[in-house]
Biopython code that builds the backbone (N, CA, C, O; Angstrom):
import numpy as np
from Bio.PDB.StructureBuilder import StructureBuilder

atoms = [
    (1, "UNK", "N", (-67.866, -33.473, -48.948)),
    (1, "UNK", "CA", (-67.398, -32.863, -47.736)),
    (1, "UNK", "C", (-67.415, -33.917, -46.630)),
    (1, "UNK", "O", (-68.412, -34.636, -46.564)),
    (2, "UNK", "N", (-66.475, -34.081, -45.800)),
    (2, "UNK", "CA", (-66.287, -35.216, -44.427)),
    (2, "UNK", "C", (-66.918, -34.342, -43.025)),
    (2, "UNK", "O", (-66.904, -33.131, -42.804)),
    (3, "UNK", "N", (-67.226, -34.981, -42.561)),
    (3, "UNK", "CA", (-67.317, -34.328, -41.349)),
    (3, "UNK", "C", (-66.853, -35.503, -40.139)),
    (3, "UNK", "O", (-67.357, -36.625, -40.176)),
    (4, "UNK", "N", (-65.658, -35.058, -38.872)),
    (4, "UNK", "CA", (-65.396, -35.536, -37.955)),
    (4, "UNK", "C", (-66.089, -35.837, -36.779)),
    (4, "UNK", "O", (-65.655, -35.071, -35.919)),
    (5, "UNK", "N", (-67.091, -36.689, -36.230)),
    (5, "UNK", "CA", (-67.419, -36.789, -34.944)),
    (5, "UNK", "C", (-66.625, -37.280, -33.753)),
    (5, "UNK", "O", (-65.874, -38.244, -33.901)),
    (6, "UNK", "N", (-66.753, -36.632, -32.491)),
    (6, "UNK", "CA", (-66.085, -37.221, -31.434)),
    (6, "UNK", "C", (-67.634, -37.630, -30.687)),
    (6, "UNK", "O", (-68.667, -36.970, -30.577)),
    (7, "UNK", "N", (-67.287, -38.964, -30.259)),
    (7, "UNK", "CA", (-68.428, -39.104, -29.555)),
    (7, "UNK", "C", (-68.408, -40.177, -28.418)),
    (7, "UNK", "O", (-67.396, -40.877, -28.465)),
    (8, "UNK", "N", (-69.222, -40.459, -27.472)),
    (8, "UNK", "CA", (-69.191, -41.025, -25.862)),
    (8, "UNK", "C", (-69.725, -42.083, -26.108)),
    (8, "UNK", "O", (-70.728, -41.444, -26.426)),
    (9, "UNK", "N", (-70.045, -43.167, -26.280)),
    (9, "UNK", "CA", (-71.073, -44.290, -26.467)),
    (9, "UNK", "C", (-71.098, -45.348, -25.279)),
    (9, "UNK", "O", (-70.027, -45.938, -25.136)),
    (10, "UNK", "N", (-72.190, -45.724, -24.338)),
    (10, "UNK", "CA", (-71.881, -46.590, -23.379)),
    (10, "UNK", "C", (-71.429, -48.322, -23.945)),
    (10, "UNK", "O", (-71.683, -48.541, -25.130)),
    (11, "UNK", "N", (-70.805, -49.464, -23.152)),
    (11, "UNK", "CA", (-70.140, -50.120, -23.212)),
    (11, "UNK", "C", (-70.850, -51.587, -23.201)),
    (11, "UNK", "O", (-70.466, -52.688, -22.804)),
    (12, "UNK", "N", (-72.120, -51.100, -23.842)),
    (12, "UNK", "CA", (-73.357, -51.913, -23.483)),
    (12, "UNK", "C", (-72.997, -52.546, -25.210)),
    (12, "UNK", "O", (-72.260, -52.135, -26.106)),
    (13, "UNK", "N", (-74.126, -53.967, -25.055)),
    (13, "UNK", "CA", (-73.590, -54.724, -26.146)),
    (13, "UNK", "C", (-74.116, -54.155, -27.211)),
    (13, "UNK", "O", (-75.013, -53.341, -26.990)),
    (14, "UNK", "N", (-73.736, -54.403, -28.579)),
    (14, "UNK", "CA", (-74.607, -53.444, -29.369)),
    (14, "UNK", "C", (-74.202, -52.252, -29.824)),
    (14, "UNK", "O", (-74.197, -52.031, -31.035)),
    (15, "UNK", "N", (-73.845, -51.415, -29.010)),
    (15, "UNK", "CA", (-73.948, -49.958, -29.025)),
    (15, "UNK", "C", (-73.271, -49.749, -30.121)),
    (15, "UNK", "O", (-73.894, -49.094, -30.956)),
    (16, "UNK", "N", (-71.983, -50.145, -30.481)),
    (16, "UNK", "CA", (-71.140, -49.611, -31.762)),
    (16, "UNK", "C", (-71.660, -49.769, -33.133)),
    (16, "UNK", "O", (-71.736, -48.947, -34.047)),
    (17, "UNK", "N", (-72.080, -51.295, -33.056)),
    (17, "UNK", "CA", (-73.150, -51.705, -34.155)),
    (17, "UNK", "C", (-74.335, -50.505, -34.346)),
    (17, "UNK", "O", (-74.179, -49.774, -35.324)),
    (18, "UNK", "N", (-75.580, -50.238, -33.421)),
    (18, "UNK", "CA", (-76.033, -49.663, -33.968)),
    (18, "UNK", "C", (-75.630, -47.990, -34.472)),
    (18, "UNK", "O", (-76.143, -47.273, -35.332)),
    (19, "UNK", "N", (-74.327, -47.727, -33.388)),
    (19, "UNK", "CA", (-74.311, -46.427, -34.349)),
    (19, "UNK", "C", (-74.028, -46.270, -36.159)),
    (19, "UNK", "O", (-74.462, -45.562, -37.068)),
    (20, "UNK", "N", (-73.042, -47.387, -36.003)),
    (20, "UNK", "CA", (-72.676, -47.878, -37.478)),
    (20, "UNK", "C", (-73.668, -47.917, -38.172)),
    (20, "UNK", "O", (-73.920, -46.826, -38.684)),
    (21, "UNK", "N", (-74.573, -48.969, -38.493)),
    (21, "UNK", "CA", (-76.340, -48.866, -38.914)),
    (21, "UNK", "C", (-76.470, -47.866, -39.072)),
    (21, "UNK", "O", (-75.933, -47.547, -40.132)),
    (22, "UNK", "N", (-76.881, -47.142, -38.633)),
    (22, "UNK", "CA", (-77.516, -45.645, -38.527)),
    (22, "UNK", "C", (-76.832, -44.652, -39.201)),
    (22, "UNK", "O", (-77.574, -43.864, -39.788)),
    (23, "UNK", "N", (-75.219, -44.372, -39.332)),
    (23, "UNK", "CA", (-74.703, -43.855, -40.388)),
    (23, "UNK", "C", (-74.624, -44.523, -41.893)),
    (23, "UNK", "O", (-74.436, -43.837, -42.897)),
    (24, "UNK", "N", (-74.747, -45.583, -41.910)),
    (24, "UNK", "CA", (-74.665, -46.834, -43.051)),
    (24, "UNK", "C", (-76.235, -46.353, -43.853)),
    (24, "UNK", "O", (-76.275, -45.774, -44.938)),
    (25, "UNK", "N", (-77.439, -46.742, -43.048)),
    (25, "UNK", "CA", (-79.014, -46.338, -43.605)),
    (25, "UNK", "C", (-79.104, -45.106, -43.424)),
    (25, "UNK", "O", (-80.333, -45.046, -43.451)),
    (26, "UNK", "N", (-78.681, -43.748, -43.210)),
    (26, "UNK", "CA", (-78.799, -42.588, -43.838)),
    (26, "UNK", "C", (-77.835, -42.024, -44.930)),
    (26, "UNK", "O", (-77.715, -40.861, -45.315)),
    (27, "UNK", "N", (-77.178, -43.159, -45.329)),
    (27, "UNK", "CA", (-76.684, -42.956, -46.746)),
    (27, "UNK", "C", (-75.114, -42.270, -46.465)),
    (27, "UNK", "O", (-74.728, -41.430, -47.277)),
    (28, "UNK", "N", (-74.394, -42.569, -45.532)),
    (28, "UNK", "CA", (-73.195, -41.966, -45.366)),
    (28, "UNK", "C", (-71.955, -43.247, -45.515)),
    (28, "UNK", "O", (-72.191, -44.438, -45.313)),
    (29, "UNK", "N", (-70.844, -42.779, -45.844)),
    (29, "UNK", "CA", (-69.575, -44.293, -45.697)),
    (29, "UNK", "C", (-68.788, -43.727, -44.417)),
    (29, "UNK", "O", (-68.898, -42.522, -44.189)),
    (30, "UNK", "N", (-68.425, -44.093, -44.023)),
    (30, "UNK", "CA", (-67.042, -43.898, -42.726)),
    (30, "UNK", "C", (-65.785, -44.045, -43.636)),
    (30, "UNK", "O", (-65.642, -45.058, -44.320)),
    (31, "UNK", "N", (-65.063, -43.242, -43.641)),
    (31, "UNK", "CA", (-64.179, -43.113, -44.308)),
    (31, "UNK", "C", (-62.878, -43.295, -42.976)),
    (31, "UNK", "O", (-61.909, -43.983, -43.296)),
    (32, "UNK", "N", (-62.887, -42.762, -41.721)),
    (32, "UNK", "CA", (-62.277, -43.281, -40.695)),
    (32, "UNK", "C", (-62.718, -43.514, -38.948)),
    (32, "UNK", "O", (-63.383, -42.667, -38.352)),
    (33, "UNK", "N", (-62.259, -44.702, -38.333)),
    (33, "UNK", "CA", (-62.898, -44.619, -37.157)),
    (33, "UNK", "C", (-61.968, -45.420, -36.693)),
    (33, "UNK", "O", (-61.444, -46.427, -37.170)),
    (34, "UNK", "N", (-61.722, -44.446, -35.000)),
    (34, "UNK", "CA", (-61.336, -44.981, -33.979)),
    (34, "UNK", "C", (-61.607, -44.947, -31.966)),
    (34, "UNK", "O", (-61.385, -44.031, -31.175)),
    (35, "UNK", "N", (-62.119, -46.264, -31.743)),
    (35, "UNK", "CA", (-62.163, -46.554, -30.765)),
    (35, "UNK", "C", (-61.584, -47.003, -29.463)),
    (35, "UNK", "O", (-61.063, -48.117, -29.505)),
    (36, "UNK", "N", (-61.556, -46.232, -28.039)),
    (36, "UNK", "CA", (-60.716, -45.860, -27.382)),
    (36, "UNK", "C", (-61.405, -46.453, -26.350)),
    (36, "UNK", "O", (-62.621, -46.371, -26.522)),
    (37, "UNK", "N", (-60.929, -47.283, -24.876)),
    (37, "UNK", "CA", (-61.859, -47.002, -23.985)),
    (37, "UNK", "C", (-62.012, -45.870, -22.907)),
    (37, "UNK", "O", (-60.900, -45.777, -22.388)),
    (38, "UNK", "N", (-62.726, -45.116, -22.423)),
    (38, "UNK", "CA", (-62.598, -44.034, -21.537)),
    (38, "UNK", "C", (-63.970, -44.069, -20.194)),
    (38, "UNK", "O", (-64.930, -43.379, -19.849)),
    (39, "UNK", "N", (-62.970, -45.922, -19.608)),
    (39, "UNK", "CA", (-63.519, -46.321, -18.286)),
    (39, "UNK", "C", (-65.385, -46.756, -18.222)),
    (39, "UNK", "O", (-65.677, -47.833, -18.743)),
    (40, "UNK", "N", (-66.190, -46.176, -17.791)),
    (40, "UNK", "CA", (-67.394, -47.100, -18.221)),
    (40, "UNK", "C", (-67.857, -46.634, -19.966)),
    (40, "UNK", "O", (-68.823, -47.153, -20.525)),
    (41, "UNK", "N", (-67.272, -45.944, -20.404)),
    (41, "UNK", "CA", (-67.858, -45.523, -21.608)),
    (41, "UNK", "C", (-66.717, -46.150, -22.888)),
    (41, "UNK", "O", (-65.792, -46.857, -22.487)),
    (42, "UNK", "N", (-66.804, -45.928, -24.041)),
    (42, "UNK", "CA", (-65.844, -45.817, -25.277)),
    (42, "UNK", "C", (-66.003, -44.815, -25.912)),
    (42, "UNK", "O", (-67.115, -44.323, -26.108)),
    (43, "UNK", "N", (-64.591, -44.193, -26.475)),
    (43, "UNK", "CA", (-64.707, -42.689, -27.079)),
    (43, "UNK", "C", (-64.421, -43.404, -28.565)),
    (43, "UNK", "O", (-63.432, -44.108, -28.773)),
    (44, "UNK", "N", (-65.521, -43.087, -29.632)),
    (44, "UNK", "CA", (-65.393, -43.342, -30.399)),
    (44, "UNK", "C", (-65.559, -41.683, -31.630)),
    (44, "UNK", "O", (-66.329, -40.723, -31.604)),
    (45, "UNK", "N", (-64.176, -42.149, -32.744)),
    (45, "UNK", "CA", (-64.431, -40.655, -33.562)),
    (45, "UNK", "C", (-64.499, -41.313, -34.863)),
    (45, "UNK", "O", (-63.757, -42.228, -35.221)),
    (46, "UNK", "N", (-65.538, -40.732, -35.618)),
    (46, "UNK", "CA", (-65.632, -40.916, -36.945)),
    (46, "UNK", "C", (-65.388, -39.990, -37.744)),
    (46, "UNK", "O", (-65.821, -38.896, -37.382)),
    (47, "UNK", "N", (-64.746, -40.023, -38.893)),
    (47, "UNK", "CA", (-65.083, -39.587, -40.530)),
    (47, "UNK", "C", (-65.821, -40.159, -41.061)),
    (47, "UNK", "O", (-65.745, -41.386, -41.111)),
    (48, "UNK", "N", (-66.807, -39.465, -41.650)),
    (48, "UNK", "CA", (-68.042, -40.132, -42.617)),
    (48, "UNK", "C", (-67.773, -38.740, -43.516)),
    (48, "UNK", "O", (-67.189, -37.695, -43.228)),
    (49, "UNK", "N", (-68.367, -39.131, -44.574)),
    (49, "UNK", "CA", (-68.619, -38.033, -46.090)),
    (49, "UNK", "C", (-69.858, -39.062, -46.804)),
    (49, "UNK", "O", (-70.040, -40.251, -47.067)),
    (50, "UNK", "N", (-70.611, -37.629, -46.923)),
    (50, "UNK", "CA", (-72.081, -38.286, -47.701)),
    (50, "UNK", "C", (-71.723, -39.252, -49.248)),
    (50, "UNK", "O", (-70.762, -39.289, -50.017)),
    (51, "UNK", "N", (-73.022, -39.937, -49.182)),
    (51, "UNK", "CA", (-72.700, -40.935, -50.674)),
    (51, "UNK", "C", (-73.235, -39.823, -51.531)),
    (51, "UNK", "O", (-72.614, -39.801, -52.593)),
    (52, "UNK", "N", (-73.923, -39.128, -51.479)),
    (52, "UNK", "CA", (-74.446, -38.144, -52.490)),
    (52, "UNK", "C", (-74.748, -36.484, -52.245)),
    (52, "UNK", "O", (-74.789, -36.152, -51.060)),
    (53, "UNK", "N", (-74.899, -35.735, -52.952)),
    (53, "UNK", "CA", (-74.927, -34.134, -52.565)),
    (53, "UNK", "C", (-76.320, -34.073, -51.497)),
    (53, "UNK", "O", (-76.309, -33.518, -50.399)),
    (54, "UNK", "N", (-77.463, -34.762, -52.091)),
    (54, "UNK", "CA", (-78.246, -34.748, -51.064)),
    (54, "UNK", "C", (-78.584, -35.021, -49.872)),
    (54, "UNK", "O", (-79.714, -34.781, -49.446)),
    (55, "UNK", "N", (-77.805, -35.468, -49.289)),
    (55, "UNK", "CA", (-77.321, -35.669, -47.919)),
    (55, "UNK", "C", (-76.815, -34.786, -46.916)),
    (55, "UNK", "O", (-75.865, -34.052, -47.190)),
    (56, "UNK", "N", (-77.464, -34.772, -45.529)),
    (56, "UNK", "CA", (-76.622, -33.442, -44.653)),
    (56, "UNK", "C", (-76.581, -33.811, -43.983)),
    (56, "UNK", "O", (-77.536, -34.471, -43.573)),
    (57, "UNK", "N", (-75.046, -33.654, -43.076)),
    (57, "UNK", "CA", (-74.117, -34.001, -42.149)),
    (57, "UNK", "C", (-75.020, -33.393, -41.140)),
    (57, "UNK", "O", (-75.204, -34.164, -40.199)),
    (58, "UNK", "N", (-75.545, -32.436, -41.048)),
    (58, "UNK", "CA", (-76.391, -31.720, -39.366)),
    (58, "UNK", "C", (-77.396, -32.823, -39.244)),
    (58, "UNK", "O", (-77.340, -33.286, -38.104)),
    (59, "UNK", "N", (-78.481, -33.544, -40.142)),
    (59, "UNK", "CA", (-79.159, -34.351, -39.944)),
    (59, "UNK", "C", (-78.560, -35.428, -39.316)),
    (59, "UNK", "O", (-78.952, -35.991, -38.294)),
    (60, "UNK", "N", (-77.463, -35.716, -40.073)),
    (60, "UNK", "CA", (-77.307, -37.105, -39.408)),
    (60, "UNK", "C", (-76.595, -36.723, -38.238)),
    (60, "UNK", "O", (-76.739, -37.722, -37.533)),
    (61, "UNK", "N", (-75.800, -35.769, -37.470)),
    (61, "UNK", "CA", (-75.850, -35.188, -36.281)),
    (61, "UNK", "C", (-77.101, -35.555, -35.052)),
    (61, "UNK", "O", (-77.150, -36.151, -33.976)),
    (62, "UNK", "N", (-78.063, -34.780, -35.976)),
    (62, "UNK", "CA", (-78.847, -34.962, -34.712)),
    (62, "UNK", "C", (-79.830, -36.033, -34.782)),
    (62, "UNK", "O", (-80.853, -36.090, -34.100)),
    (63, "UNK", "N", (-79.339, -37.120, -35.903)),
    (63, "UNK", "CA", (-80.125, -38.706, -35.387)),
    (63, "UNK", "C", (-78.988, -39.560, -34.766)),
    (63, "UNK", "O", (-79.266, -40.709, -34.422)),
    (64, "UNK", "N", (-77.701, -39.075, -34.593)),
    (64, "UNK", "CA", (-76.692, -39.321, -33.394)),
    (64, "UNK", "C", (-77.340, -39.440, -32.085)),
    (64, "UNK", "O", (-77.656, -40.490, -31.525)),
    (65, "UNK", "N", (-77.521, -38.084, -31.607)),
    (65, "UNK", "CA", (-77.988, -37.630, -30.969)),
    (65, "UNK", "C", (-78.916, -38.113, -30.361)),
    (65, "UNK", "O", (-78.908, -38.031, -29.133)),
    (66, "UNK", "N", (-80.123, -38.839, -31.120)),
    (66, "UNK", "CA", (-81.233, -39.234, -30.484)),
    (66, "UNK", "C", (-80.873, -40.550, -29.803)),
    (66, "UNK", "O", (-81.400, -40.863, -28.736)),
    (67, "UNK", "N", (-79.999, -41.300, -30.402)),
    (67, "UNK", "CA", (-79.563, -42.586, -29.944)),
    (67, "UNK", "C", (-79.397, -43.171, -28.431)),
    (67, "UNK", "O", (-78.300, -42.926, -27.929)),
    (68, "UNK", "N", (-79.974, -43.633, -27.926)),
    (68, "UNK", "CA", (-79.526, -44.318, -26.871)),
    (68, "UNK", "C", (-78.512, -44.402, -26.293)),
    (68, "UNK", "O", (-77.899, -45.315, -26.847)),
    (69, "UNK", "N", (-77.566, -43.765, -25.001)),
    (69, "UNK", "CA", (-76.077, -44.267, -24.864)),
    (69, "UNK", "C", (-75.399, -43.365, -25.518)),
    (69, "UNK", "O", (-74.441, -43.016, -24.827)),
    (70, "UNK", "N", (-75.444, -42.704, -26.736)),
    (70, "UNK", "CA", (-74.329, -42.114, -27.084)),
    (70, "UNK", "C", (-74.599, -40.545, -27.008)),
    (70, "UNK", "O", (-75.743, -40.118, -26.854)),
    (71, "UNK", "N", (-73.467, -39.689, -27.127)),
    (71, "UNK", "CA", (-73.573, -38.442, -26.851)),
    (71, "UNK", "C", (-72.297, -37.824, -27.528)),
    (71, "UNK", "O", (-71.170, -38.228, -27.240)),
    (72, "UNK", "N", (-72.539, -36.771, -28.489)),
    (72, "UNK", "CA", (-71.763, -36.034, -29.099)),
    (72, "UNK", "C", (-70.734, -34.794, -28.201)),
    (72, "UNK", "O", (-71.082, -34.052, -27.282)),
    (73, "UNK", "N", (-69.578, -34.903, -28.775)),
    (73, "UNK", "CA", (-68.820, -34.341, -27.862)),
    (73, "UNK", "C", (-68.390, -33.058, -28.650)),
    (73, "UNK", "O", (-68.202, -31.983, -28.080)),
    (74, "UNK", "N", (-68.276, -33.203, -29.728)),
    (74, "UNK", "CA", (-67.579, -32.396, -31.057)),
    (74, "UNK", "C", (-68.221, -33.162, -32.356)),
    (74, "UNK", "O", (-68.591, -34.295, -32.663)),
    (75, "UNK", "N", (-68.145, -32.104, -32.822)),
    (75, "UNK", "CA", (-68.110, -31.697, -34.531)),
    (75, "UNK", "C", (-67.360, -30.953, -35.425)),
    (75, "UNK", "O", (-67.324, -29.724, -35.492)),
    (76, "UNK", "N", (-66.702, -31.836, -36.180)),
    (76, "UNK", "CA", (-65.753, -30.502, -37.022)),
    (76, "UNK", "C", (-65.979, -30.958, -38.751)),
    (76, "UNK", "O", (-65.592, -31.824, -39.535)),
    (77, "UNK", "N", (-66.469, -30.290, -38.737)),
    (77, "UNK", "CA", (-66.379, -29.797, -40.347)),
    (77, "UNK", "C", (-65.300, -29.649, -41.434)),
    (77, "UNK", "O", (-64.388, -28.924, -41.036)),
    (78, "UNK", "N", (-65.096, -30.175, -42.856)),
    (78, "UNK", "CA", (-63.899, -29.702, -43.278)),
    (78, "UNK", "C", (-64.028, -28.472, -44.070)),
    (78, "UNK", "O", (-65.135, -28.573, -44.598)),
    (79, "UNK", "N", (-63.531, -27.447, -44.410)),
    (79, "UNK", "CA", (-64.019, -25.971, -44.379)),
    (79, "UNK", "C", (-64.392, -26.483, -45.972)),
    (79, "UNK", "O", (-64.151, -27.405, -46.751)),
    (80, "UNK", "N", (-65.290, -24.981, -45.860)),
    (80, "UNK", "CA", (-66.563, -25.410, -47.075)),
    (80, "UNK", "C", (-65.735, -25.128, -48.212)),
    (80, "UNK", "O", (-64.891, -24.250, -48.391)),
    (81, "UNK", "N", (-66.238, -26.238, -49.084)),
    (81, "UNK", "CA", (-65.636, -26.503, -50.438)),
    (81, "UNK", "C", (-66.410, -26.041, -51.455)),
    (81, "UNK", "O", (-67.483, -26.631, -51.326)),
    (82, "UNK", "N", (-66.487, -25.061, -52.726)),
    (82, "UNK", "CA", (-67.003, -24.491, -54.084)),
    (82, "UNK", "C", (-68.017, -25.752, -54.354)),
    (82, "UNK", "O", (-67.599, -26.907, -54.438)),
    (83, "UNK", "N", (-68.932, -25.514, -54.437)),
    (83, "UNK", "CA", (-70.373, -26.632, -54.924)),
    (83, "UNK", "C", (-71.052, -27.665, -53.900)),
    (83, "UNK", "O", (-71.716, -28.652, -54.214)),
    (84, "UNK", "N", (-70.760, -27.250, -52.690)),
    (84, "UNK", "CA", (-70.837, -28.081, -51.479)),
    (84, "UNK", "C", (-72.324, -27.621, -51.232)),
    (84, "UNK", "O", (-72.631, -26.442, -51.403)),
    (85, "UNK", "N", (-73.192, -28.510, -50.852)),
    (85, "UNK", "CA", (-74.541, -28.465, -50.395)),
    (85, "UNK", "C", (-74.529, -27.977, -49.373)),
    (85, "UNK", "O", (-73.635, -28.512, -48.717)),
    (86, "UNK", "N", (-75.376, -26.706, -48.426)),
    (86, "UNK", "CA", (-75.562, -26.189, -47.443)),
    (86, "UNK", "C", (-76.822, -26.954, -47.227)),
    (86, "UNK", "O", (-77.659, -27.067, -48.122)),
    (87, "UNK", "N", (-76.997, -27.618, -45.732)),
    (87, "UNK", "CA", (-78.732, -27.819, -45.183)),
    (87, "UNK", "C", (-79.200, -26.516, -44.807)),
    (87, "UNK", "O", (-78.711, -25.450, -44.434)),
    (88, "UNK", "N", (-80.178, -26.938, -45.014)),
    (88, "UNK", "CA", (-81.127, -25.788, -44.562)),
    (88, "UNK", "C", (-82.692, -26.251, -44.184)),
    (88, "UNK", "O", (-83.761, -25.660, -44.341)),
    (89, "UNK", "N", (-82.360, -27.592, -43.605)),
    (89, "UNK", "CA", (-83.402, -28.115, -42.824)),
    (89, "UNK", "C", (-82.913, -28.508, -41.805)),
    (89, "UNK", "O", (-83.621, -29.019, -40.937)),
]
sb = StructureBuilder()
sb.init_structure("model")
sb.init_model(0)
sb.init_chain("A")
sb.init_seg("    ")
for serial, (resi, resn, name, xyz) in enumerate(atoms, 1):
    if name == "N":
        sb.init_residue(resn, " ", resi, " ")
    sb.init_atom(name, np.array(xyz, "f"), 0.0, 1.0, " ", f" {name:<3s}", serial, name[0])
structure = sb.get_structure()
């Protein structure tokens, strides 16, 4: 299953790198990403889909989230697919 982020990230050095990292070491690929500037910030949106069933897209949501600089704008989901892992942590 993919899931789409839209997200705000400030324009500070670094910042894209570590979001990358951070989806990369919780075990996810980016399957697409594009970066926009939107004045002191960059709007950046990803596709990521887990490397394995054990993996959940809400987790790695909200270690987005904790990040420094960046801030989630949206989330979209691709509608649930027959054998798809639900979190429930």
């Amino acid at each position: 299953m993919t899931q789409t982020f839209t997200l705000q990230i400030d324009r500070a050095e670094g910042s894209l790198q570590r979001l990358i990292g951070l989806i990369e070491r919780r075990g996810f690929h980016i399957d697409r990403m594009s970066v926009a500037d939107a004045g002191q910030q960059r709007e950046v949106r990803l596709t990521v889909r887990a490397r394995d069933e054990a993996r959940c897209v809400d987790v790695l949501g909200r270690q987005i989230d904790r990040l420094v600089g960046v801030s989630r704008e949206r989330s979209v989901s691709e509608p649930y697919q027959e054998g798809a892992v639900v979190c429930t942590a």
